[in-house]
N, C-alpha and C positions, 0 to 999 in steps of 0.2 A: 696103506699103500695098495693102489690098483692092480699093479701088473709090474714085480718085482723084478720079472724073467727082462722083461725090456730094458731096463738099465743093464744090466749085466752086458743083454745082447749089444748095447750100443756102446761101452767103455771096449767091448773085443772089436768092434767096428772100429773105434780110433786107434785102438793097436793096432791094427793091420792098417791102418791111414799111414799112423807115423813109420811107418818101416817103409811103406812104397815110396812117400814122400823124400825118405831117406835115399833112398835109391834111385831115385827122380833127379833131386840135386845135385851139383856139386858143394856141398856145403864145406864140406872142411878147408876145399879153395878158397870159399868168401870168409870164413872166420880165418884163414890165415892170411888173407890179405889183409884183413882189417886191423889187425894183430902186427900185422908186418910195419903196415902204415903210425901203427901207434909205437913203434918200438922206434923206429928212424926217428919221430919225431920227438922223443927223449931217451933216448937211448942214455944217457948220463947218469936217468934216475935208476938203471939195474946195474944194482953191481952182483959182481962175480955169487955171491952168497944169494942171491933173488935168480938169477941166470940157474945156476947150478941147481935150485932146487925146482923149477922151472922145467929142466931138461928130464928131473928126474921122476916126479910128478908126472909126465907127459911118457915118458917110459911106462911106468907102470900102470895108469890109463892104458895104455895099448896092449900090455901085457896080460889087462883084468880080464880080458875074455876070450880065451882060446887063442894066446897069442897073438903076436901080428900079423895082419893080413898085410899087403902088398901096396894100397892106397895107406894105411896108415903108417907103413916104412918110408914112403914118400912124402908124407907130412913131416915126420921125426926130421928125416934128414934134409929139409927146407928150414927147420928149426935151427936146427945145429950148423946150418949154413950162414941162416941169420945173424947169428952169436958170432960167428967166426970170421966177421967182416970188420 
């Protein structure tokens, strides 16, 4: 291999992509609408035991990395609003 350093340099280049990108979007609005859209439209197929593990899955997601921030308190409880219709 040529020039080892250049890979390296270029896998930290798309680290630092996908975090601006992150910060650029709104993403977790479009996967929760799309999310939202697919739950209305069967909502029959989750029951309480899919639901439940669901909410809590998504807890501790937000929990894995220094707690929740404030966007992702806002997601949870767009969730749990969802369920509770």
């Amino acid at each position: 291999m040529c020039c080892p350093y250049l890979i390296v340099t270029d896998q930290a280049n798309l680290i630092n992509f996908s975090f601006e990108f992150e910060e650029a979007e709104p993403v977790s609005t479009n996967y929760f609408k799309l999310f939202q859209k697919f739950y209305l439209q069967n909502n029959s197929a989750f029951s309480s035991e899919i639901i439940n593990n669901i909410l809590q899955t998504s807890e501790s997601i937000a929990d894995a990395y220094r707690g929740k921030n404030k966007k992702e308190k806002e997601v949870l409880d767009r969730v749990i609003n969802l369920f509770e219709k």
